[in-house]
N, C-alpha and C positions, 0 to 999 in steps of 0.2 A: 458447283464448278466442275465435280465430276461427269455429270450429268451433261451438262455444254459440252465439253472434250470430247464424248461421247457419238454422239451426235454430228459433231462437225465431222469426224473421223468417218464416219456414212458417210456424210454426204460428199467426203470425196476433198471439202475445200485444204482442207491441213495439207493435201499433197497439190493438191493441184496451183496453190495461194500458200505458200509457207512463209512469204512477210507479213501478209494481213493476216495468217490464222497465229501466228508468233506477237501481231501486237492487240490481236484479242484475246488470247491470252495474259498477256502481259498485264493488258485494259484490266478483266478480269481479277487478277489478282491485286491488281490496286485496290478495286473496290472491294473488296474482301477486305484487305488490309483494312482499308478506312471505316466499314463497319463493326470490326473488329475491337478496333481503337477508340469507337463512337460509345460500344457497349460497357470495355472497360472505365470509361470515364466517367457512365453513367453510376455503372454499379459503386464506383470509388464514390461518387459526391455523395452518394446514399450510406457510406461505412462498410460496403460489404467488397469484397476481393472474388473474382471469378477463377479460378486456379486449376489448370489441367493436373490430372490426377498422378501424370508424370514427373510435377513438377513438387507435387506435395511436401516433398522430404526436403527441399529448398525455404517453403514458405517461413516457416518462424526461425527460421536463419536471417532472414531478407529482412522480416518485420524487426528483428534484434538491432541488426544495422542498421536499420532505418529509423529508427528509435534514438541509436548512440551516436549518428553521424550529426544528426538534427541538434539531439540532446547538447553537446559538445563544441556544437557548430563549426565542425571539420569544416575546412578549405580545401584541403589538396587529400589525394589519396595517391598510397606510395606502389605501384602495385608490381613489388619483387616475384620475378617467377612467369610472366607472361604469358609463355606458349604462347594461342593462338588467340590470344583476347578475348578468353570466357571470364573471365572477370569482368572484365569491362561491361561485357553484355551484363549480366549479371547484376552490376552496380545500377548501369542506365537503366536495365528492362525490370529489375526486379526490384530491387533498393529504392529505387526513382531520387537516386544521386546525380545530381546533375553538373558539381564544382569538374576543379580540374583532378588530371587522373595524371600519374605520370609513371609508364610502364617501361619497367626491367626484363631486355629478354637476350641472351647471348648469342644462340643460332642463328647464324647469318638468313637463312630462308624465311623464319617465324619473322624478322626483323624487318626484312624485304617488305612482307605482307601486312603486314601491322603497319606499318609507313605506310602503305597504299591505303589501308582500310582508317588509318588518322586523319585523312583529308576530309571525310567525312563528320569529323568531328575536330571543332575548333577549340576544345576546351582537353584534347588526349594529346600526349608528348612523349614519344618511345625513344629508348635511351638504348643501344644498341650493345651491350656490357652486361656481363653478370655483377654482382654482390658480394663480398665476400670476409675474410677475417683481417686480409691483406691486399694491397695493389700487384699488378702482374701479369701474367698469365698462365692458363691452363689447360689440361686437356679436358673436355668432357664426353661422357660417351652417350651416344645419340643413339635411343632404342629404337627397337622393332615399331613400337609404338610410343613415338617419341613425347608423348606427355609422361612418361617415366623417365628421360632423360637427366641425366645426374654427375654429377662430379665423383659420387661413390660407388662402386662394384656392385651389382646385384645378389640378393643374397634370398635364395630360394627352400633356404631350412626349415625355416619356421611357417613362411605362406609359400605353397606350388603354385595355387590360382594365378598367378599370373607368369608362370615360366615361362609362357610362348610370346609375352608380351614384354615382359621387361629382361631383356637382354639384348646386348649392345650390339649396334647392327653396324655401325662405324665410330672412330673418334671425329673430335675438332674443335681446335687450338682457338681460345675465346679469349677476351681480354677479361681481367678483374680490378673492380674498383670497390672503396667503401665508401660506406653508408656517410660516416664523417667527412669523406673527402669530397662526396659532391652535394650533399645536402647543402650548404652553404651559396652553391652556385645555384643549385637550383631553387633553392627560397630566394635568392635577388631576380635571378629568369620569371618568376611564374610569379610572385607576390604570396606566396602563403607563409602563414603564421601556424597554422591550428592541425598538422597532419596527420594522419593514420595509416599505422605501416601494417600492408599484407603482404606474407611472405608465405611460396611456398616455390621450395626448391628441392624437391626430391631427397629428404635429408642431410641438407646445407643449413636449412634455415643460423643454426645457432650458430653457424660461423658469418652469416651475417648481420646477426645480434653482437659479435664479439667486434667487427666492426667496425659498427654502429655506438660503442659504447658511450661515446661526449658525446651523439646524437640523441639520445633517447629521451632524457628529458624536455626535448621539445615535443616528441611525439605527445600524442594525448591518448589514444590507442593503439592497438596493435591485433593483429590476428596472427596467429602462427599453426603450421599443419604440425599435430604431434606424434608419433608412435609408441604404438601399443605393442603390434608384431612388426618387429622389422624387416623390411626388404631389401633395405642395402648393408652393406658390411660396415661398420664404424659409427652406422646413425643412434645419435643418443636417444634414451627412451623418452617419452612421454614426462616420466616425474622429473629429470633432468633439464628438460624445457622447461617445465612448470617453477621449479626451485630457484633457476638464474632468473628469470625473469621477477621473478618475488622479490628474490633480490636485488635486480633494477627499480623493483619500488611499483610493479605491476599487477594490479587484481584480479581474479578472472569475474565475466560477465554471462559468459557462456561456454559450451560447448557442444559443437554438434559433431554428430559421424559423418564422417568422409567415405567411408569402404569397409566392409566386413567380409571374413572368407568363408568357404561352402557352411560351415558349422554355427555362423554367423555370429563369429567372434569380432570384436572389434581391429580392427590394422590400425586404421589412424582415425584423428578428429579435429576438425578446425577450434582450436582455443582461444577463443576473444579476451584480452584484457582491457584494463582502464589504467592509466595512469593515475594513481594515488594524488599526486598535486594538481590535475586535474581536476580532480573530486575539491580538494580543500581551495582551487580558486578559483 
């Protein structure tokens, strides 16, 4: 492909023809695409997985969930925490989940977007509200780089690595709801029985575990982002996460790292559990 681009760019047509040199290109990258997609499908019916070297440190994360989604025979996926719908890709592209999804995102902008990029998918359903331990609302602060965006202060004691990144570039006033209050509407909306909740909120999550509390026992799993080194002011540690949830009756199944700092200590890591009555029914 780079080779063609090349080439045209001689001979002059991309300027002289910028609709036709714009939809051979276009042409171009479809078939790419479809080759693409030809080769992964081949390599999969034979057992083996083709996997860019980038994406290594995702794969037996993907194959975990893939494994437990199947295992458990999830219906719905709860996906607190949004942003910009890497999850989603993630579920679809890597997981090869293909039930309903139904994403939590409070940023008016992320919200906007995500509604646009849903049409494309008839089985995604974005809920335009954060999470939380009560109904209401709140301020959150939108970073520099708004996938750190949080309900809690930044806290740059323990990790620097990301000073330029995670601090608050403005507020803005979101609504909150819980987990118990719409779970109920939305299993009669969508028809799911079997869910699994991922959550990750810039060190919220466990205030929307609290809740969630008469909602959990429906879940069947759960993923939650934990800390190790904190980055925000008030987020609970890692064994703090770990211990409520045990005592919600939850196992772990995994754990993978999320981020580590220059020294390559760990910060956070996604922690998979199972539901206990899961297992026994």
């Amino acid at each position: 492909m780079a080779d063609h681009t090349v080439i045209t760019r001689r001979s002059g047509i991309g300027d002289q023809y910028p609709d036709q040199y714009a939809r051979q290109r276009k042409s171009g990258d479809s078939m790419l695409k479809i080759v693409k997609d030809s080769v992964l499908k081949v390599s999969r019916s034979l057992g083996y997985d083709i996997v860019p070297l980038r994406e290594m440190k995702e794969r037996d994360f993907a194959l975990h969930l893939r494994e437990l989604l199947a295992r458990l025979e999830i219906d719905c996926v709860l996906d607190v925490g949004a942003n910009a719908g890497q999850y989603h890709d993630f579920l679809r592209e890597r997981v090869q989940y293909a039930g309903t999804i139904v994403s939590f995102e409070p940023l008016s902008r992320h919200v906007e977007a995500l509604r646009e990029r849903s049409r494309g998918d008839s089985n995604w359903h974005i809920e335009g509200y954060a999470l939380g331990s009560s109904e209401g609302s709140m301020q959150i602060n939108v970073m520099v780089s708004d996938q750190f965006s949080s309900f809690l202060e930044p806290d740059h004691d323990r990790v620097g690595d990301y000073a330029g990144l995670n601090v608050a570039d403005h507020t803005e006033t979101v609504a909150v709801r819980t987990l118990d209050g719409v779970l109920p509407g939305l299993r009669e909306r969508f028809g799911f029985t079997r869910p699994y909740l991922k959550i990750d909120t810039q060190g919220f999550d466990i205030e929307v575990l609290r809740g969630g509390a008469k909602s959990l026992p429906v879940v069947k799993a759960l993923q939650t982002e934990a800390s190790v080194r904190r980055i925000y002011k008030g987020m609970p540690r890692y064994t703090e996460t770990i211990h409520y949830l045990d005592e919600c009756g939850f196992d772990i199944t995994g754990l993978y790292p999320v981020s580590r700092d220059n020294a390559l200590r760990l910060v956070e890591f996604d922690c998979v559990m199972i539901n206990r009555a899961a297992i026994q029914g």
